[in-house]
CHARMM internal coordinates of N, CA and C (Angstrom, degrees):
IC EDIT
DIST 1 N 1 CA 1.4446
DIST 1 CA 1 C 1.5202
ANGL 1 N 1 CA 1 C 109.30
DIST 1 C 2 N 0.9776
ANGL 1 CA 1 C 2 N 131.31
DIHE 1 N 1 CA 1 C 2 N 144.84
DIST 2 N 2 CA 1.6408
ANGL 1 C 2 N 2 CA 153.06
DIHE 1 CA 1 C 2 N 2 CA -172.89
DIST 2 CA 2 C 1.6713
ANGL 2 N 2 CA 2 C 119.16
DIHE 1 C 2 N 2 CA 2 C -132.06
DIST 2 C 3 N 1.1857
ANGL 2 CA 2 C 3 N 100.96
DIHE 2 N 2 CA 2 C 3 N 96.03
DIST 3 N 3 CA 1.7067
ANGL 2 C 3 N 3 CA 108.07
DIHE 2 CA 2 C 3 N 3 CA 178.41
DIST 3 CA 3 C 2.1197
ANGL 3 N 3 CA 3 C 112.86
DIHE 2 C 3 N 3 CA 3 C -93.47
DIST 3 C 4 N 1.6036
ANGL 3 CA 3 C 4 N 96.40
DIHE 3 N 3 CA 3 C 4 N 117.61
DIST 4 N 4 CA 1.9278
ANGL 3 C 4 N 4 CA 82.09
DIHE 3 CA 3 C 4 N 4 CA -174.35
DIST 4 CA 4 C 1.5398
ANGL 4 N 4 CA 4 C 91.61
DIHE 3 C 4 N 4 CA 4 C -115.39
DIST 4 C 5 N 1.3280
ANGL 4 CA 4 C 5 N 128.15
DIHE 4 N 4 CA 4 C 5 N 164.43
DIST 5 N 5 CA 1.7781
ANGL 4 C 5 N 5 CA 122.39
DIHE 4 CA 4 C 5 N 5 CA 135.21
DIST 5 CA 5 C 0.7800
ANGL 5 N 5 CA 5 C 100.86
DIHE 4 C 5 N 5 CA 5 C -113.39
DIST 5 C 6 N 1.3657
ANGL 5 CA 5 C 6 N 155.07
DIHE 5 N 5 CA 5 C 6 N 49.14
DIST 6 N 6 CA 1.5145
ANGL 5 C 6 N 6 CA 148.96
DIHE 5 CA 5 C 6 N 6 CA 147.51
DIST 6 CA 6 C 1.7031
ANGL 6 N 6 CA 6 C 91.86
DIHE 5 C 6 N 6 CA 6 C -110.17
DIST 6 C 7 N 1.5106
ANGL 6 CA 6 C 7 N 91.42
DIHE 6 N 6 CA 6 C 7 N -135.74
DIST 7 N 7 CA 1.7497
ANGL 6 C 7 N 7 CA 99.68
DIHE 6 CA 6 C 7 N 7 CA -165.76
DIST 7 CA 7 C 1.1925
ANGL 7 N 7 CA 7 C 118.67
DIHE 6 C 7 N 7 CA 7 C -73.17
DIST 7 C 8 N 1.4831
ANGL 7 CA 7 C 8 N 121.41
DIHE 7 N 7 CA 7 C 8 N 174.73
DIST 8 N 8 CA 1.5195
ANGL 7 C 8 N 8 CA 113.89
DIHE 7 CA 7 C 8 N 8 CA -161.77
DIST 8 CA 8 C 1.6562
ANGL 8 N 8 CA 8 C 86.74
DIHE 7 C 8 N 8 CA 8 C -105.43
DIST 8 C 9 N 1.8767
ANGL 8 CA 8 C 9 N 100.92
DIHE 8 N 8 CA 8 C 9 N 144.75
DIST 9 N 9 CA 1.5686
ANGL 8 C 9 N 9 CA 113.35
DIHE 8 CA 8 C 9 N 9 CA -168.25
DIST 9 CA 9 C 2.1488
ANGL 9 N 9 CA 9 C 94.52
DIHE 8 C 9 N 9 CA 9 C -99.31
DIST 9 C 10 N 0.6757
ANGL 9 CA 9 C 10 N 110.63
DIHE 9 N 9 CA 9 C 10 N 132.44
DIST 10 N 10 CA 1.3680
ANGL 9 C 10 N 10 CA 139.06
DIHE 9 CA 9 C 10 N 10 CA 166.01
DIST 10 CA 10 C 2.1157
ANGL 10 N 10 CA 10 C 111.75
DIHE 9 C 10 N 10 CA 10 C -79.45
DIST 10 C 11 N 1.0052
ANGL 10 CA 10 C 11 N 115.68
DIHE 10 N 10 CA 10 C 11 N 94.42
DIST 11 N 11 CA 1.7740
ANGL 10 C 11 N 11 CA 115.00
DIHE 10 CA 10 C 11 N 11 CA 153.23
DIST 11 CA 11 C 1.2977
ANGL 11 N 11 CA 11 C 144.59
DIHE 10 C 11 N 11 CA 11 C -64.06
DIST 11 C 12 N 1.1889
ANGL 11 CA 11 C 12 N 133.28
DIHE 11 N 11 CA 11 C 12 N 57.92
DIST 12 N 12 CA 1.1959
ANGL 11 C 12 N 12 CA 123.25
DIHE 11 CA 11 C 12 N 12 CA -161.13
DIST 12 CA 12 C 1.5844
ANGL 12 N 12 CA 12 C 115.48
DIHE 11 C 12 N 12 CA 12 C -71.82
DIST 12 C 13 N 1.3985
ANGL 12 CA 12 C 13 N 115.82
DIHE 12 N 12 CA 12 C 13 N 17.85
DIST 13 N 13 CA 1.6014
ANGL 12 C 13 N 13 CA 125.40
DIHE 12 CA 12 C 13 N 13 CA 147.04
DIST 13 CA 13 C 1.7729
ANGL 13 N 13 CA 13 C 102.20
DIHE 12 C 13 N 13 CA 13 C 118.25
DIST 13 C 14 N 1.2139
ANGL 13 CA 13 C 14 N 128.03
DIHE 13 N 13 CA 13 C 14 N -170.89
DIST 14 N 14 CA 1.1753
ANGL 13 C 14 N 14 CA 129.48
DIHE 13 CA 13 C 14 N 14 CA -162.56
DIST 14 CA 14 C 1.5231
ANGL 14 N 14 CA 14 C 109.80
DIHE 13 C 14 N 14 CA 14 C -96.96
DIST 14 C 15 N 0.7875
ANGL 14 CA 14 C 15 N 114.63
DIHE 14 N 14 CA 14 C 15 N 112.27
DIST 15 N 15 CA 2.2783
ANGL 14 C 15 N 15 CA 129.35
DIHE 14 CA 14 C 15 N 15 CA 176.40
DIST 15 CA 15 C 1.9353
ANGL 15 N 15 CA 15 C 91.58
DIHE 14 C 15 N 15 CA 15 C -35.99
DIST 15 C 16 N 1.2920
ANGL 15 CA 15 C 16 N 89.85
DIHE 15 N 15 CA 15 C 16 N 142.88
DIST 16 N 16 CA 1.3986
ANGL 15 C 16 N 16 CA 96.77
DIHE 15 CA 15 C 16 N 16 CA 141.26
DIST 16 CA 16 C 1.3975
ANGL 16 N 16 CA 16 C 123.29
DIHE 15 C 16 N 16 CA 16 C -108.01
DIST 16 C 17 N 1.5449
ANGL 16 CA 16 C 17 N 111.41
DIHE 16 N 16 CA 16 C 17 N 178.46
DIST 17 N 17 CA 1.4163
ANGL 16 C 17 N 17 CA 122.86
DIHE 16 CA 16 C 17 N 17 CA -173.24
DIST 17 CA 17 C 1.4160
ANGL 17 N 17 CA 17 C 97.96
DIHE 16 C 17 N 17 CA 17 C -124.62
DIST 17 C 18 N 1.7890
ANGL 17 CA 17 C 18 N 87.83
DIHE 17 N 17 CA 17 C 18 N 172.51
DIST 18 N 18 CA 1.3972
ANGL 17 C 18 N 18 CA 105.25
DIHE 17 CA 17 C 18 N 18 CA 163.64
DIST 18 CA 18 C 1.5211
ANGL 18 N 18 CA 18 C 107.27
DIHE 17 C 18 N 18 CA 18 C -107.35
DIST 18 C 19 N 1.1767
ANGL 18 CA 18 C 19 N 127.61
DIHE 18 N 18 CA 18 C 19 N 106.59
DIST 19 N 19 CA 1.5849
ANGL 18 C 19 N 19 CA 125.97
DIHE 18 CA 18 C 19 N 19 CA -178.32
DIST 19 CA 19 C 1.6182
ANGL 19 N 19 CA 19 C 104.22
DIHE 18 C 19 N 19 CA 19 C -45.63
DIST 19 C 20 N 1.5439
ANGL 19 CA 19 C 20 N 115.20
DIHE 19 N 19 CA 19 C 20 N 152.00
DIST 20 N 20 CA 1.4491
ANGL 19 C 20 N 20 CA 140.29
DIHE 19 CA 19 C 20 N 20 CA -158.55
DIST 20 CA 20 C 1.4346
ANGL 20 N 20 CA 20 C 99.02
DIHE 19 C 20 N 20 CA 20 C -123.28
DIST 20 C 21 N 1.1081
ANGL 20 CA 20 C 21 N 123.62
DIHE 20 N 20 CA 20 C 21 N -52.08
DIST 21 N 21 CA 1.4317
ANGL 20 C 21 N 21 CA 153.33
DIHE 20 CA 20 C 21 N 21 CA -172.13
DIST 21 CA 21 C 1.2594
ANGL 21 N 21 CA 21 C 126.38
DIHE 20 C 21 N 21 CA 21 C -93.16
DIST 21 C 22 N 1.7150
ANGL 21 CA 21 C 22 N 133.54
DIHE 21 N 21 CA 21 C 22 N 124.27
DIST 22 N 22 CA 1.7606
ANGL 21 C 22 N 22 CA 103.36
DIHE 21 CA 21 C 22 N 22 CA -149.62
DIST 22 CA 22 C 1.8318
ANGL 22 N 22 CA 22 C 81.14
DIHE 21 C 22 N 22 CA 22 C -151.89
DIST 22 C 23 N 1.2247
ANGL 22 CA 22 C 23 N 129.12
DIHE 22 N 22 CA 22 C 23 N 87.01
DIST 23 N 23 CA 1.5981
ANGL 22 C 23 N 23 CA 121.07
DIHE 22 CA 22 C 23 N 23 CA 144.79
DIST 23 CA 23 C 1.2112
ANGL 23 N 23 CA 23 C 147.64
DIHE 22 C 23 N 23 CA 23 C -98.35
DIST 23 C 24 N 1.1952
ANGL 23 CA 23 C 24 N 129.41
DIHE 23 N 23 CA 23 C 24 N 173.01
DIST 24 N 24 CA 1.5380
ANGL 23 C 24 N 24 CA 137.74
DIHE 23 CA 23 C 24 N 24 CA 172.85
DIST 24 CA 24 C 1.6131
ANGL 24 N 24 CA 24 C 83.96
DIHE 23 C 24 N 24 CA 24 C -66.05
DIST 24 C 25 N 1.9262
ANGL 24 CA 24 C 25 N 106.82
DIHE 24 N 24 CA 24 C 25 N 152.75
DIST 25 N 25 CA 1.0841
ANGL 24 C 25 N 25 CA 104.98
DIHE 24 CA 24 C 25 N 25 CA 137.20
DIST 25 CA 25 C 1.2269
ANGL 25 N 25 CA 25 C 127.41
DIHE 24 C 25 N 25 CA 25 C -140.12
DIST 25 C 26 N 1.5367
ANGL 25 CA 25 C 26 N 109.63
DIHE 25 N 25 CA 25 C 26 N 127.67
DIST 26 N 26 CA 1.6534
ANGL 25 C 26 N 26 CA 117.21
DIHE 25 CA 25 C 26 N 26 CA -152.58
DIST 26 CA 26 C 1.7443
ANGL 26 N 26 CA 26 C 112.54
DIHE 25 C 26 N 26 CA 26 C -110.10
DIST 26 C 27 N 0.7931
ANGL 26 CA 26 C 27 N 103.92
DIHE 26 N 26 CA 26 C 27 N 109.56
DIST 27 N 27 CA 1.8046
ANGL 26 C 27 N 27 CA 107.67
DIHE 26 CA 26 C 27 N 27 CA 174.98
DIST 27 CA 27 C 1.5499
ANGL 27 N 27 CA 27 C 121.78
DIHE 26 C 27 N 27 CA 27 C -61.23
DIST 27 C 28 N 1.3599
ANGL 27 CA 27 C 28 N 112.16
DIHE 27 N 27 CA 27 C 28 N 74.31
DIST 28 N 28 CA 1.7014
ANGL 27 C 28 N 28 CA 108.32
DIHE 27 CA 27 C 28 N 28 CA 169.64
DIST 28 CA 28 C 1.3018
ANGL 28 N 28 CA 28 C 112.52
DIHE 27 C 28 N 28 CA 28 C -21.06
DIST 28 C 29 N 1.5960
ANGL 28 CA 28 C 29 N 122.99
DIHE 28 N 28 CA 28 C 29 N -54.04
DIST 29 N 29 CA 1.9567
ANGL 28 C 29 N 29 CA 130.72
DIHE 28 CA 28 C 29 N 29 CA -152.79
DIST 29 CA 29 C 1.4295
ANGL 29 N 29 CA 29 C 86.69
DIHE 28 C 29 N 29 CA 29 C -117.88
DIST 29 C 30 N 1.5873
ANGL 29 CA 29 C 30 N 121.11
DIHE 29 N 29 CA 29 C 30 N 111.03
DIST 30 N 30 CA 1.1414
ANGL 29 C 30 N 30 CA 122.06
DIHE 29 CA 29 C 30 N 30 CA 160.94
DIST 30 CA 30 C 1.5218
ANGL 30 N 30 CA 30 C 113.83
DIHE 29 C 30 N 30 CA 30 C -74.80
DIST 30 C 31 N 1.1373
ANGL 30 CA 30 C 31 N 132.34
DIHE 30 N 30 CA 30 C 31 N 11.14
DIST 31 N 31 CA 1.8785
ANGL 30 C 31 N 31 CA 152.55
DIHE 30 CA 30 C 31 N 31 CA -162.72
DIST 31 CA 31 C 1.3079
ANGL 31 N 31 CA 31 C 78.01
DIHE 30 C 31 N 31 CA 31 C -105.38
DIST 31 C 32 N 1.7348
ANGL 31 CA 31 C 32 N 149.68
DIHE 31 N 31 CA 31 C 32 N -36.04
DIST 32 N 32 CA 0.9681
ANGL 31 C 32 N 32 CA 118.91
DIHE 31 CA 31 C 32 N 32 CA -129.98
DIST 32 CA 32 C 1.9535
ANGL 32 N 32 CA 32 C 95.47
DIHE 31 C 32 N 32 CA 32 C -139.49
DIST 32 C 33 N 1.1453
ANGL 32 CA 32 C 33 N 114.99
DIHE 32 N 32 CA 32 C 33 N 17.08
DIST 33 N 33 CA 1.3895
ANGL 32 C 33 N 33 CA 135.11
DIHE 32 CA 32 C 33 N 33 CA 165.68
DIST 33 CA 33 C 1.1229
ANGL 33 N 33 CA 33 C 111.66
DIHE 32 C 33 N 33 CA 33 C -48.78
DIST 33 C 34 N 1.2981
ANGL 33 CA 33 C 34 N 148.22
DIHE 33 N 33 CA 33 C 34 N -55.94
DIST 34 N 34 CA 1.2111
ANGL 33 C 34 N 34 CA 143.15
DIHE 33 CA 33 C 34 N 34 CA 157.92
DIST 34 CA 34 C 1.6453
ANGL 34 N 34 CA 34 C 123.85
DIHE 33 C 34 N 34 CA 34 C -19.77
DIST 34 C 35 N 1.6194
ANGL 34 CA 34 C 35 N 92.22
DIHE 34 N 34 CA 34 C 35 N -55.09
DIST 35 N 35 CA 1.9136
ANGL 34 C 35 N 35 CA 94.78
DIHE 34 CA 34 C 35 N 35 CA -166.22
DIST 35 CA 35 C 1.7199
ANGL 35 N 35 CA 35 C 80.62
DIHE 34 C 35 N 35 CA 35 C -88.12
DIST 35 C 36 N 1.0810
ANGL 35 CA 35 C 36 N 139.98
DIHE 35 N 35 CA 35 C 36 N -38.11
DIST 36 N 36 CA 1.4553
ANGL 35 C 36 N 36 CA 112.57
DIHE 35 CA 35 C 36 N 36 CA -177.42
DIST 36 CA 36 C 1.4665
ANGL 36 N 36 CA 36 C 126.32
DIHE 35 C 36 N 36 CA 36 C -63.70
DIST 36 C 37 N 1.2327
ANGL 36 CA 36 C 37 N 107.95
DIHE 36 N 36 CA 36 C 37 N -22.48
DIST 37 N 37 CA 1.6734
ANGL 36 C 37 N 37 CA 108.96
DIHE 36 CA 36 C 37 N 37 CA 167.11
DIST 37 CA 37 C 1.3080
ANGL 37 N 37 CA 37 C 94.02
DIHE 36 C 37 N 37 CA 37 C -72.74
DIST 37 C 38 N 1.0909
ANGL 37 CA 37 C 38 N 129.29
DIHE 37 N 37 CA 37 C 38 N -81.08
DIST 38 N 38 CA 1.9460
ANGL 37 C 38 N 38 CA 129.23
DIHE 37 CA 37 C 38 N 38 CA -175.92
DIST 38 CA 38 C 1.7126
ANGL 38 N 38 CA 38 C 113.06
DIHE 37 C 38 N 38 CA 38 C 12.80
DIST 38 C 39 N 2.0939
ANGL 38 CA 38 C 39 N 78.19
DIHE 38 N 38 CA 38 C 39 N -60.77
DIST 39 N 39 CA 1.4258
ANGL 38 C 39 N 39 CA 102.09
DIHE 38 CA 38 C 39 N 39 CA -167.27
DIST 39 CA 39 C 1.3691
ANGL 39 N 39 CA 39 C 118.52
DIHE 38 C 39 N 39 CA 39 C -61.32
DIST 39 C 40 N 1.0793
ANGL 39 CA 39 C 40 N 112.18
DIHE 39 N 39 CA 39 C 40 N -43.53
DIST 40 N 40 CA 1.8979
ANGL 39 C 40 N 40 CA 125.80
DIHE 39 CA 39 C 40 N 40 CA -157.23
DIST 40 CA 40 C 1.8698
ANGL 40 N 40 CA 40 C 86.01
DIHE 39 C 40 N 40 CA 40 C -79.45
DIST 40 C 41 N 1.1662
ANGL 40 CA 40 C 41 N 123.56
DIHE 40 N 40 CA 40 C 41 N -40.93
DIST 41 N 41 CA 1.5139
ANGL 40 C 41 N 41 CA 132.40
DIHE 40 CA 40 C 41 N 41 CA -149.75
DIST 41 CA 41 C 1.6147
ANGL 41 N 41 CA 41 C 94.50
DIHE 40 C 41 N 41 CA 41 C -70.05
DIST 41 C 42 N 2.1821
ANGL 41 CA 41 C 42 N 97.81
DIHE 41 N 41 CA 41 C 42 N -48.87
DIST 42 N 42 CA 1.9037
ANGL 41 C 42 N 42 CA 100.13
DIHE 41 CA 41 C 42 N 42 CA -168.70
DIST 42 CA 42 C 1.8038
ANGL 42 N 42 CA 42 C 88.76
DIHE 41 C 42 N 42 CA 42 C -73.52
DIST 42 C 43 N 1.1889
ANGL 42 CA 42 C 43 N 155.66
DIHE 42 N 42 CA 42 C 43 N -8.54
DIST 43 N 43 CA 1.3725
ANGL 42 C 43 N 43 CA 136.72
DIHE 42 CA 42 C 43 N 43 CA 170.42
DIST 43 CA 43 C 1.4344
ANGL 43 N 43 CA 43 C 105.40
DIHE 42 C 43 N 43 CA 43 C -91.12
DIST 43 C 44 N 1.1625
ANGL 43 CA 43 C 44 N 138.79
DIHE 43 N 43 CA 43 C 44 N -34.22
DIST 44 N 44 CA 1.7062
ANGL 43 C 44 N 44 CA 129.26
DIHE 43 CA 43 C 44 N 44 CA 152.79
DIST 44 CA 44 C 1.7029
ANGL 44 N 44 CA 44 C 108.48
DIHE 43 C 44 N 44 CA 44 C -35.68
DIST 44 C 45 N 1.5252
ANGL 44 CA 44 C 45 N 97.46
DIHE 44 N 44 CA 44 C 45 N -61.16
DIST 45 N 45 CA 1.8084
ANGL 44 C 45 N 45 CA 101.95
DIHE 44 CA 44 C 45 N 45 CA -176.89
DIST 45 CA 45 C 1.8388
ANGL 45 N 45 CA 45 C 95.21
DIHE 44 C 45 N 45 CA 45 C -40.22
DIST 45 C 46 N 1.1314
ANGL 45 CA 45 C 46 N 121.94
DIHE 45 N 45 CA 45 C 46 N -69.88
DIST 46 N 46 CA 1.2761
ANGL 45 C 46 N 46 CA 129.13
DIHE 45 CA 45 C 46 N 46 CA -136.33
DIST 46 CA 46 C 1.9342
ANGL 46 N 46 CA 46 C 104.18
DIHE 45 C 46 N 46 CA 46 C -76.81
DIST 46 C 47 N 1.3967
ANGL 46 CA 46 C 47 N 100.14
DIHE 46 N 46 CA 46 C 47 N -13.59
DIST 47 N 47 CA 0.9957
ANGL 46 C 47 N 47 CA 117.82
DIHE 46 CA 46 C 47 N 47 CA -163.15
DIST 47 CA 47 C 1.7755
ANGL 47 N 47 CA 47 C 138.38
DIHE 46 C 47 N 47 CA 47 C 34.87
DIST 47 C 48 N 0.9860
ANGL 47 CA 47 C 48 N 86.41
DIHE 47 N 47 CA 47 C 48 N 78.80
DIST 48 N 48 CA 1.5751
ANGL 47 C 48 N 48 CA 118.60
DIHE 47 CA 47 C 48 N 48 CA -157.47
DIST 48 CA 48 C 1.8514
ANGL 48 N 48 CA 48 C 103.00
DIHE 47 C 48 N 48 CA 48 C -127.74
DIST 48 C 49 N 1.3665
ANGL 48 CA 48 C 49 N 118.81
DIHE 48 N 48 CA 48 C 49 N -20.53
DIST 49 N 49 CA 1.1312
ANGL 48 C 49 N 49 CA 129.78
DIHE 48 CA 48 C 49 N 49 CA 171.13
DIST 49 CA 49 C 1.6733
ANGL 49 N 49 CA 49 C 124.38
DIHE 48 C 49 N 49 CA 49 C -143.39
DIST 49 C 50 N 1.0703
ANGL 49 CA 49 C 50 N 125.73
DIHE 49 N 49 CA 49 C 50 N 158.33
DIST 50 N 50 CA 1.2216
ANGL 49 C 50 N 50 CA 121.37
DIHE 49 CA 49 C 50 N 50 CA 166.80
DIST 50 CA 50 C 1.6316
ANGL 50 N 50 CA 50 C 113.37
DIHE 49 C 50 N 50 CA 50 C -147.43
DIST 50 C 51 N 1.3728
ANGL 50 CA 50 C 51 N 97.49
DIHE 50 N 50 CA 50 C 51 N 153.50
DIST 51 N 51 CA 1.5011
ANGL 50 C 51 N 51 CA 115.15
DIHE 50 CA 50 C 51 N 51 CA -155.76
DIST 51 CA 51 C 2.0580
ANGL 51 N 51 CA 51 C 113.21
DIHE 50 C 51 N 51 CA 51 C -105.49
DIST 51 C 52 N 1.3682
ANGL 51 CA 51 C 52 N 105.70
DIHE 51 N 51 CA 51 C 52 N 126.89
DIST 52 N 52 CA 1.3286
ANGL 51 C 52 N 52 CA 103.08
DIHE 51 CA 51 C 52 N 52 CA -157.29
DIST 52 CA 52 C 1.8116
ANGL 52 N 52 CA 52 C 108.89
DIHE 51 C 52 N 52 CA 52 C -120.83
DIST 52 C 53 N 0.9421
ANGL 52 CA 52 C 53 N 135.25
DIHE 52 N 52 CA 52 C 53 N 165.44
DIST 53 N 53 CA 1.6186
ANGL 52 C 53 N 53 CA 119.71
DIHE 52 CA 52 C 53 N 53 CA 178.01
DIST 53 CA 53 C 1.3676
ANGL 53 N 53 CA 53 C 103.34
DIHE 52 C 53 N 53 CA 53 C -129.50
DIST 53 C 54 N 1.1734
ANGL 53 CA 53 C 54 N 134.17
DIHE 53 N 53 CA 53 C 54 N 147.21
DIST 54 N 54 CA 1.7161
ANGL 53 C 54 N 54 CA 131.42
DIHE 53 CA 53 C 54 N 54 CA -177.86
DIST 54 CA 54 C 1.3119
ANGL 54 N 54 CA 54 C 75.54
DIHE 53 C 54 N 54 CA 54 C -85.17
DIST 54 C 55 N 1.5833
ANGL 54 CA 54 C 55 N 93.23
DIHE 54 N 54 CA 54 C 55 N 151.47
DIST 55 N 55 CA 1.5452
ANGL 54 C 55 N 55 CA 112.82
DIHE 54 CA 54 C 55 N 55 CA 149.46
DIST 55 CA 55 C 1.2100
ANGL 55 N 55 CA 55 C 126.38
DIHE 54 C 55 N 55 CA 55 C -118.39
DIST 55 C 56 N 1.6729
ANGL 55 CA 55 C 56 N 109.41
DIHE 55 N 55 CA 55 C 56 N 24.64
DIST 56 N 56 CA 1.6004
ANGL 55 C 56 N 56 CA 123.11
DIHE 55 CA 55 C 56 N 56 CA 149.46
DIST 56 CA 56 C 1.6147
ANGL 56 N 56 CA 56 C 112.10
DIHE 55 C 56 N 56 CA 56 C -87.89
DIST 56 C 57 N 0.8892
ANGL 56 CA 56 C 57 N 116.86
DIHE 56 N 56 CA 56 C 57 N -45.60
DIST 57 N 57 CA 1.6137
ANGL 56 C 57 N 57 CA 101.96
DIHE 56 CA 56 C 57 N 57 CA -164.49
DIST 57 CA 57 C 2.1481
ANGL 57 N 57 CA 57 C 92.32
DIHE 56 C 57 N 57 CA 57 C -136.83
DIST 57 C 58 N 0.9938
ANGL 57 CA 57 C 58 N 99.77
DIHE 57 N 57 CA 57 C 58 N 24.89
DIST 58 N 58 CA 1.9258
ANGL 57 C 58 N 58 CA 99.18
DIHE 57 CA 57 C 58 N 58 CA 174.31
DIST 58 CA 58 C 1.8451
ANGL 58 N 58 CA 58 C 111.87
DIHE 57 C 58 N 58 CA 58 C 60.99
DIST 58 C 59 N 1.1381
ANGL 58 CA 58 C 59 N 114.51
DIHE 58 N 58 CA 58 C 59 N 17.61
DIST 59 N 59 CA 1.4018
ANGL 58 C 59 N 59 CA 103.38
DIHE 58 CA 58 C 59 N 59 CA -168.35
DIST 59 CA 59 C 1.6063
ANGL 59 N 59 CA 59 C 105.20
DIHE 58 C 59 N 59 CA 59 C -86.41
DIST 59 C 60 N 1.5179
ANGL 59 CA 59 C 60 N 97.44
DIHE 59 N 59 CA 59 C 60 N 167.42
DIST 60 N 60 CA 1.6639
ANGL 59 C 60 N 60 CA 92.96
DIHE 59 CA 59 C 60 N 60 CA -175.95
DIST 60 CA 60 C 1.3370
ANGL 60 N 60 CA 60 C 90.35
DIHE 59 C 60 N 60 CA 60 C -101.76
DIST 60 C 61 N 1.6080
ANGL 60 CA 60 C 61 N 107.37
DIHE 60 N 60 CA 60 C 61 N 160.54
DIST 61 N 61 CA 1.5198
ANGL 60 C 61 N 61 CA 126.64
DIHE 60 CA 60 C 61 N 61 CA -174.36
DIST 61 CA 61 C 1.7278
ANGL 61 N 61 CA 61 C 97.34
DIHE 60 C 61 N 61 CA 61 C -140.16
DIST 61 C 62 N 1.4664
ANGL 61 CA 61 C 62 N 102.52
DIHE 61 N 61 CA 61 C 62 N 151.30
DIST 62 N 62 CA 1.6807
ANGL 61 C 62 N 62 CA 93.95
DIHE 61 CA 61 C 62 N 62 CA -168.58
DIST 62 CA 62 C 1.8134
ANGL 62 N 62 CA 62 C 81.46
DIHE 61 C 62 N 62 CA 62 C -130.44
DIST 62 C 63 N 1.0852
ANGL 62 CA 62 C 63 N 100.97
DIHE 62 N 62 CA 62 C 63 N 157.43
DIST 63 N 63 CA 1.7731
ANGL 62 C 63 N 63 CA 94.22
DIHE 62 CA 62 C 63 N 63 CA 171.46
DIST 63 CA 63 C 1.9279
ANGL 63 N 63 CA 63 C 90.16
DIHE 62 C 63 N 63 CA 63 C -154.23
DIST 63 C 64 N 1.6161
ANGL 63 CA 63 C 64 N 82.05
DIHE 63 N 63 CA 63 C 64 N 168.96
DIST 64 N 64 CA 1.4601
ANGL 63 C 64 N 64 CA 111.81
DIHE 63 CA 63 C 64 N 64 CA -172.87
DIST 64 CA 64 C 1.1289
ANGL 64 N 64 CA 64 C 124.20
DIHE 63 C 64 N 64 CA 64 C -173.12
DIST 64 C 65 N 1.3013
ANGL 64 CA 64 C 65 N 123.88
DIHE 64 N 64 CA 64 C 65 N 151.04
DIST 65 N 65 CA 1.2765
ANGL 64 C 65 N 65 CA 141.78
DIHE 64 CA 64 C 65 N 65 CA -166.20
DIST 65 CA 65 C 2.0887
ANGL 65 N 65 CA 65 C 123.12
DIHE 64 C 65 N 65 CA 65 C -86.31
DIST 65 C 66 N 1.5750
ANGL 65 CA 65 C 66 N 109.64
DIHE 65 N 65 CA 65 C 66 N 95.85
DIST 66 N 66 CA 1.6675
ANGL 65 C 66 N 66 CA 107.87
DIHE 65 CA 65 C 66 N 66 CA -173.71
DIST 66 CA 66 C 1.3699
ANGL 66 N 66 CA 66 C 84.80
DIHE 65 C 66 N 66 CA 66 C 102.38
END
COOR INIT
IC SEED 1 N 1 CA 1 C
IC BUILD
């Protein structure tokens, strides 16, 4: 949210990055796959992360920036 009293601010939507930061991501609780997709999906939404697939062995990789 963005509060101005001067001029009105315009969004032209959220930047991407170049990820800094580059892991596997491995599910300890396979019971619990559900809320970890949830998870990785609401930090895609927020874009704060982005989600990558090897194309050696199919694994997912999540990266981020700091």
């Amino acid at each position: 949210d963005t509060f101005t009293e001067g001029e009105q601010l315009k969004f032209t939507g959220i930047p991407s990055f170049a990820p800094e930061q580059f892991r596997y991501i491995e599910n300890a609780d396979p019971m619990k796959f559900k809320q970890l997709a949830k998870g990785v999906d609401q930090l895609m939404d927020e874009g704060v992360a982005q989600l990558f697939t090897s194309a050696l062995n199919g694994r997912k990789i999540i990266g981020t920036v700091g």
